[in-house]
ChimeraX commands (.cxc) that place a marker at each C-alpha (Angstrom):
marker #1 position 0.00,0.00,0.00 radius 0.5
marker #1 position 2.88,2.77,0.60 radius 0.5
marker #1 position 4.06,1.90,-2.54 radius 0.5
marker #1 position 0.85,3.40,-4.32 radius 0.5
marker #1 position 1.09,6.62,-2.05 radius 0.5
marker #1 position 5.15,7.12,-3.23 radius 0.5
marker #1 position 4.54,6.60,-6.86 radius 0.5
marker #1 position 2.77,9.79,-7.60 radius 0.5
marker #1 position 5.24,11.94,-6.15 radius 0.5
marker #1 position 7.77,9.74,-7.94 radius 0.5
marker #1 position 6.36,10.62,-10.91 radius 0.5
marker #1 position 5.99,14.83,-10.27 radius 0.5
marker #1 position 9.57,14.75,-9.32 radius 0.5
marker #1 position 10.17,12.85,-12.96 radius 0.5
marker #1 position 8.47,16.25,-14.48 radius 0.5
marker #1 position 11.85,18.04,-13.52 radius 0.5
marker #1 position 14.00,15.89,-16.01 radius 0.5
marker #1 position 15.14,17.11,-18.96 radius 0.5
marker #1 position 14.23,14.62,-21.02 radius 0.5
marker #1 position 10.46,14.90,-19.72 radius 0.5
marker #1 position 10.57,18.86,-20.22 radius 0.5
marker #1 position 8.20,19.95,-22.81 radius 0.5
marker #1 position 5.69,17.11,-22.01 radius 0.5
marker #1 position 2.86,19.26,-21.11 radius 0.5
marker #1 position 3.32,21.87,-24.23 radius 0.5
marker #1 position 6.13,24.41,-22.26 radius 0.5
marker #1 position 9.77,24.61,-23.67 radius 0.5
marker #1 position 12.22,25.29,-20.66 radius 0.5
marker #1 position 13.60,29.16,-21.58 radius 0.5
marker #1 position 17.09,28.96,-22.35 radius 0.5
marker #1 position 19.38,31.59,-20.77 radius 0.5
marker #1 position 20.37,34.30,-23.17 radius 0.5
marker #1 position 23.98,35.01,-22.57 radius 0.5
marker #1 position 25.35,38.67,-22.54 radius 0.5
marker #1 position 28.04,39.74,-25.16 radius 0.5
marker #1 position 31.22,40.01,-24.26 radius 0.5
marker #1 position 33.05,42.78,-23.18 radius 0.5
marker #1 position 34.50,44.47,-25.94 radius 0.5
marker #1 position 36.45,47.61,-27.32 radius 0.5
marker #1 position 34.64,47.33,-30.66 radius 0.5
marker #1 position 31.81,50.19,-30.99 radius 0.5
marker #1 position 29.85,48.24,-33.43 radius 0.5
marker #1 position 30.57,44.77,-32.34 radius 0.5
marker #1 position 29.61,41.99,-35.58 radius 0.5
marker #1 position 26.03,40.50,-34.61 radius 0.5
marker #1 position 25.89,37.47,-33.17 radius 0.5
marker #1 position 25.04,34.17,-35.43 radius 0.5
marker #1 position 21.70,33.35,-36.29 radius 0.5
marker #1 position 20.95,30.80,-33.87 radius 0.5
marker #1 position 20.36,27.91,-36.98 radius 0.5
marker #1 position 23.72,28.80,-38.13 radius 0.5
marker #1 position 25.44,25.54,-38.93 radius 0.5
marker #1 position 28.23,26.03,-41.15 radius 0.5
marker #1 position 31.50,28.42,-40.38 radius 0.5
marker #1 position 30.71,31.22,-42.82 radius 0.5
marker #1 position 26.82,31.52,-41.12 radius 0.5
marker #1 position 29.30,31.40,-37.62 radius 0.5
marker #1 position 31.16,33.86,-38.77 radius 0.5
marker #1 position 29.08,37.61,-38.80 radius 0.5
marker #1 position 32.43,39.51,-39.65 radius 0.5
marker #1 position 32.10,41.87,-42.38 radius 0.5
marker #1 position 34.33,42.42,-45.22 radius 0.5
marker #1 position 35.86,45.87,-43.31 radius 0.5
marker #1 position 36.29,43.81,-40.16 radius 0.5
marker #1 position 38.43,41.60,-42.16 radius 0.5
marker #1 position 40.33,44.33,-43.29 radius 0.5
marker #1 position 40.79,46.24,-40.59 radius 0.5
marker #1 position 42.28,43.30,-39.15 radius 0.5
marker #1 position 44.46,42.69,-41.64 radius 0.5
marker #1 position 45.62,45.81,-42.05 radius 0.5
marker #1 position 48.92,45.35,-39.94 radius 0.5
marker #1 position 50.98,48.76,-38.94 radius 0.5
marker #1 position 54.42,47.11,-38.86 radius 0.5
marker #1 position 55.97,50.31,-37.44 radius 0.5
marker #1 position 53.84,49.82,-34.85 radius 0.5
marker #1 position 55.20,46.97,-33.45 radius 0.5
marker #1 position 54.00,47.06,-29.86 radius 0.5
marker #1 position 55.07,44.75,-26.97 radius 0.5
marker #1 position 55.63,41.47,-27.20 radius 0.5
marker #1 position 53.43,39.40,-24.50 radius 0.5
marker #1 position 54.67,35.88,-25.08 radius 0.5
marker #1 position 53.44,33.11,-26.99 radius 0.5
marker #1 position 50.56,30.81,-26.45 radius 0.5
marker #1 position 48.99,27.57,-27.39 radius 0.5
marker #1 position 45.22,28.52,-28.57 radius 0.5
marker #1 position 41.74,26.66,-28.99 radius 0.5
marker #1 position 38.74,27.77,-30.87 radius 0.5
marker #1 position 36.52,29.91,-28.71 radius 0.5
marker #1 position 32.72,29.96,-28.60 radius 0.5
marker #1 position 31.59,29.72,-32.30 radius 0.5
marker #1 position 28.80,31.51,-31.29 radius 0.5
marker #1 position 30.71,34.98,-29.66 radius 0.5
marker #1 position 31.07,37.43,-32.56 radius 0.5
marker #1 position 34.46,39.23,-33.45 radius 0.5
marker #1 position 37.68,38.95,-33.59 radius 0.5
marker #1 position 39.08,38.25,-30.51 radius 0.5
marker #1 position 41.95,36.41,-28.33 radius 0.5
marker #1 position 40.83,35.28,-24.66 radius 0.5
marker #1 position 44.52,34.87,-22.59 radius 0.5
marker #1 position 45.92,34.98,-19.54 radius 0.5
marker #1 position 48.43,37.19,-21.06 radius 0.5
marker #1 position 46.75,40.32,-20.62 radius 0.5
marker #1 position 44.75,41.80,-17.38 radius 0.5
marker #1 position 42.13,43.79,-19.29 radius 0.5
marker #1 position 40.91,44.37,-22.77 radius 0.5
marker #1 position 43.51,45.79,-24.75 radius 0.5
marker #1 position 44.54,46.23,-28.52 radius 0.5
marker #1 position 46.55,44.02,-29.89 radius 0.5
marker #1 position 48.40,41.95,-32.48 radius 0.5
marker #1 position 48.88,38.22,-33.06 radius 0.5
marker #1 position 50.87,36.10,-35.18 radius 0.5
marker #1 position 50.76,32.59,-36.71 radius 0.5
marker #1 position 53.30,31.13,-39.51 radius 0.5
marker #1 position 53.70,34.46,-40.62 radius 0.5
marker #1 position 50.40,35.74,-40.83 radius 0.5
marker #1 position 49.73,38.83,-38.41 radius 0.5
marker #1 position 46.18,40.60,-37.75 radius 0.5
marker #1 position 44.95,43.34,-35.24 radius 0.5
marker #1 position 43.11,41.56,-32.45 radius 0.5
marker #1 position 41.19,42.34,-29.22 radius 0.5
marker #1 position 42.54,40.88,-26.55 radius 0.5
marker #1 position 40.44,39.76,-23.77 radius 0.5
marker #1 position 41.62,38.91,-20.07 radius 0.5
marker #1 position 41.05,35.05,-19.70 radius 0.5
marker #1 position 41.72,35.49,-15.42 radius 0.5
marker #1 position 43.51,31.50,-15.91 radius 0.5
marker #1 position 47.19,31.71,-14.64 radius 0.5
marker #1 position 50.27,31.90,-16.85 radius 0.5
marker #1 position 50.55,28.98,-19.49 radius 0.5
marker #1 position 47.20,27.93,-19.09 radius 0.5
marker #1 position 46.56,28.66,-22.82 radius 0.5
marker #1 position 43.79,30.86,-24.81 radius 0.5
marker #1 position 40.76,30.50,-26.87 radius 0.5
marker #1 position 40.76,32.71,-29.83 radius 0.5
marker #1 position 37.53,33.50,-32.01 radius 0.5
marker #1 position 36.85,31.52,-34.80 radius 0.5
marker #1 position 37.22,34.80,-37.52 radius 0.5
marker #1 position 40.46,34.96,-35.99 radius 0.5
marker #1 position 41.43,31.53,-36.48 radius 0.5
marker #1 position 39.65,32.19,-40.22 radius 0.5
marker #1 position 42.10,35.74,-40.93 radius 0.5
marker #1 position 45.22,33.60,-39.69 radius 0.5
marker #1 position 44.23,30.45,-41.58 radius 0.5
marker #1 position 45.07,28.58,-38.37 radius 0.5
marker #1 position 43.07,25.40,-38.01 radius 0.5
marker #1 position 39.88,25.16,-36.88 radius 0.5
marker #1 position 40.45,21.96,-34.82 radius 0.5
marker #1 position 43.93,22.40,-33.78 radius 0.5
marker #1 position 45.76,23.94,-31.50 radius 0.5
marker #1 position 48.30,26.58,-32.52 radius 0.5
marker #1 position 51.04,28.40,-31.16 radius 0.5
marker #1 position 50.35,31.80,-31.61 radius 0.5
marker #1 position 52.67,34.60,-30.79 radius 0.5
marker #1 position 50.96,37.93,-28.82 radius 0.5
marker #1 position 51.47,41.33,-28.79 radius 0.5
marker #1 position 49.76,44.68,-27.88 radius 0.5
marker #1 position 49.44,47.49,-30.11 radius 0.5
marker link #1:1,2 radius 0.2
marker link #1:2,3 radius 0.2
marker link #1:3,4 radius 0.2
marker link #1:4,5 radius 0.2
marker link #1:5,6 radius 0.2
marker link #1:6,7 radius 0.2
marker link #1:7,8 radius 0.2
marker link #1:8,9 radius 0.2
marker link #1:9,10 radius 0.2
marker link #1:10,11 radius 0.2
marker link #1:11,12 radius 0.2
marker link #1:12,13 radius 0.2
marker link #1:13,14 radius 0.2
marker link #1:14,15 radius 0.2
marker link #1:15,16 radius 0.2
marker link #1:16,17 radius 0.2
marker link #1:17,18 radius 0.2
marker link #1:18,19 radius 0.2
marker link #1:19,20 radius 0.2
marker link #1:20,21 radius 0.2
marker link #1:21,22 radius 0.2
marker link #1:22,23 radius 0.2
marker link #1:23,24 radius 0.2
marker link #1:24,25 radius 0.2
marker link #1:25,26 radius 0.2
marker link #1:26,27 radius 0.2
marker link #1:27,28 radius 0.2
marker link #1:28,29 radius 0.2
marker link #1:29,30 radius 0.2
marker link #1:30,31 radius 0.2
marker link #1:31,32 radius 0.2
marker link #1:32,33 radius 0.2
marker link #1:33,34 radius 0.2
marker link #1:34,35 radius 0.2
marker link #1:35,36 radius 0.2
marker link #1:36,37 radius 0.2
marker link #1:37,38 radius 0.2
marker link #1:38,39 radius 0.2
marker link #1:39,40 radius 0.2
marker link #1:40,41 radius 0.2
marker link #1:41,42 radius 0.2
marker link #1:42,43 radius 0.2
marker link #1:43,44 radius 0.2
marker link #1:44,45 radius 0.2
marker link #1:45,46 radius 0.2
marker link #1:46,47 radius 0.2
marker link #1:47,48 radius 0.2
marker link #1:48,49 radius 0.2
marker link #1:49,50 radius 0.2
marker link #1:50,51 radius 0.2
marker link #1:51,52 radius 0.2
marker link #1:52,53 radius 0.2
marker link #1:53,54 radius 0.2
marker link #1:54,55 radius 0.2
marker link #1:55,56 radius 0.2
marker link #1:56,57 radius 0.2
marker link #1:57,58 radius 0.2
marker link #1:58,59 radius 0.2
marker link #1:59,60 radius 0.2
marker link #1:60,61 radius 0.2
marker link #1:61,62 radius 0.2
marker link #1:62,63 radius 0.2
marker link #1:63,64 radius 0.2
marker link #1:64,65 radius 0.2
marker link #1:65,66 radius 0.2
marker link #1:66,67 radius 0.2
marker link #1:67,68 radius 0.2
marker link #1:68,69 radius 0.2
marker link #1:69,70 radius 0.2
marker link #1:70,71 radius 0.2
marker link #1:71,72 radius 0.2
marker link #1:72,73 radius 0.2
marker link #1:73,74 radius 0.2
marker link #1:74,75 radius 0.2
marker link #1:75,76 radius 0.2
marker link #1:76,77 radius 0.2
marker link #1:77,78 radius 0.2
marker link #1:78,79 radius 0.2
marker link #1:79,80 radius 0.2
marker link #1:80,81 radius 0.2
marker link #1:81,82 radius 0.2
marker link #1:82,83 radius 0.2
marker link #1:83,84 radius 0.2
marker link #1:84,85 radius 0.2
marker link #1:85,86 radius 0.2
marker link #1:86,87 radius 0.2
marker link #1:87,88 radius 0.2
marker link #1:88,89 radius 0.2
marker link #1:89,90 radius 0.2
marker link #1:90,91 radius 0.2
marker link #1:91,92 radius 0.2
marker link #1:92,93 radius 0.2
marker link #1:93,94 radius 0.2
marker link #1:94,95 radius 0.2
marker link #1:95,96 radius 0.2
marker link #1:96,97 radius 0.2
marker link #1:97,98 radius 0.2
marker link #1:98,99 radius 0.2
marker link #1:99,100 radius 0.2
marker link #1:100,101 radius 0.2
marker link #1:101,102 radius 0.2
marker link #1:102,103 radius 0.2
marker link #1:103,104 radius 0.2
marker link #1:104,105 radius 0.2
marker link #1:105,106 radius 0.2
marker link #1:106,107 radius 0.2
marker link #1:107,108 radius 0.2
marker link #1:108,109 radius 0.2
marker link #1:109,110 radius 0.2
marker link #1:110,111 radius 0.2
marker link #1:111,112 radius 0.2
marker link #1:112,113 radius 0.2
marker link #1:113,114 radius 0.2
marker link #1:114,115 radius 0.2
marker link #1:115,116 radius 0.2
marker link #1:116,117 radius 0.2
marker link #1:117,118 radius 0.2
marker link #1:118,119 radius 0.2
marker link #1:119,120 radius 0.2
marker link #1:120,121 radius 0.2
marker link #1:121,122 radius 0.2
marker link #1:122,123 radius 0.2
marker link #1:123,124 radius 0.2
marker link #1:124,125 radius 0.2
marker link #1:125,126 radius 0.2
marker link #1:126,127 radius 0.2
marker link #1:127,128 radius 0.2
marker link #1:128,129 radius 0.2
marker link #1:129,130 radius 0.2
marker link #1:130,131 radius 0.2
marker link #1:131,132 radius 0.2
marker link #1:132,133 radius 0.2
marker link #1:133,134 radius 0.2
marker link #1:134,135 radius 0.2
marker link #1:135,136 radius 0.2
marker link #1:136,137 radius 0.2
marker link #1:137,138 radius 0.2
marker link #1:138,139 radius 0.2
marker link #1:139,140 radius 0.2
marker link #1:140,141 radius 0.2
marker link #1:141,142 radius 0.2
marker link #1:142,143 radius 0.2
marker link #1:143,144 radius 0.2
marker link #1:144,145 radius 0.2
marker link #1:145,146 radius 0.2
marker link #1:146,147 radius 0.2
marker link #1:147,148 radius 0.2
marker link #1:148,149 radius 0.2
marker link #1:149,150 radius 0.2
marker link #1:150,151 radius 0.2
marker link #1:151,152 radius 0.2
marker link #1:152,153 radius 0.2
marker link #1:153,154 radius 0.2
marker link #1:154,155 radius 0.2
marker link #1:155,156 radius 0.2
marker link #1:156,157 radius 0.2
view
């Protein structure tokens, strides 16, 4: 007889369950994440949210691009270090290096097998050597990758 008088509120603490949400017509409201902090005025859209393929990913325009190509190499800056990099969040616009070699957003420059661009970088807060994600238009400008891991060398501007 207990048994009976456990099942029902066996099966209202089922209703919780991810795989049961949506069961009784509601879809479970997914968090909407806030952008980034970033020095960019007019910061690229983010994707569409049925983006799919790495150009849909990728909301840079053409004068992003080339403003990020367009390298001042008498403006060499500071060199920060090197550091081993991952793709980033597809889904956060811009063209951006998160790494624990800088303490706050700053301009910057990086450079991969001879390939330079002008990057944001972003403060990652992980401790020395603990690597950085970089954005995948980044990753796109340097023609690093997209599923490796490359040693990129930092500067600020």
């Amino acid at each position: 007889m207990r048994a009976f008088l456990i099942l029902p509120v066996l099966a209202l603490a089922g209703c919780t369950s991810p795989s049961l949400q949506g069961i009784f017509g509601t879809e479970p409201v997914q968090p909407v994440a806030a952008p980034a902090p970033t020095l960019d005025p007019t910061p690229p859209p983010p994707p569409p949210t049925t983006a799919t393929t790495v150009d849909q990913f990728d909301t840079t325009t053409q004068e992003d691009r080339d403003a990020a190509t367009a390298v001042d190499e008498s403006d060499a800056g500071e060199a920060l270090g090197t550091t081993i990099a991952s793709l980033g969040p597809p889904t956060e616009p811009g063209i951006w290096l998160e790494t624990p070699l800088v303490d706050e957003l700053t301009p910057g420059r990086v450079a991969y097998q001879g390939t330079e661009i002008n990057i944001e970088l972003r403060p990652s807060g992980g401790p020395p050597g603990s690597g950085s994600q970089i954005s995948l238009a980044a990753m796109r400008l340097l023609n690093a990758p997209l599923t490796g891991l490359p040693e990129i060398e930092v500067f600020t501007r």
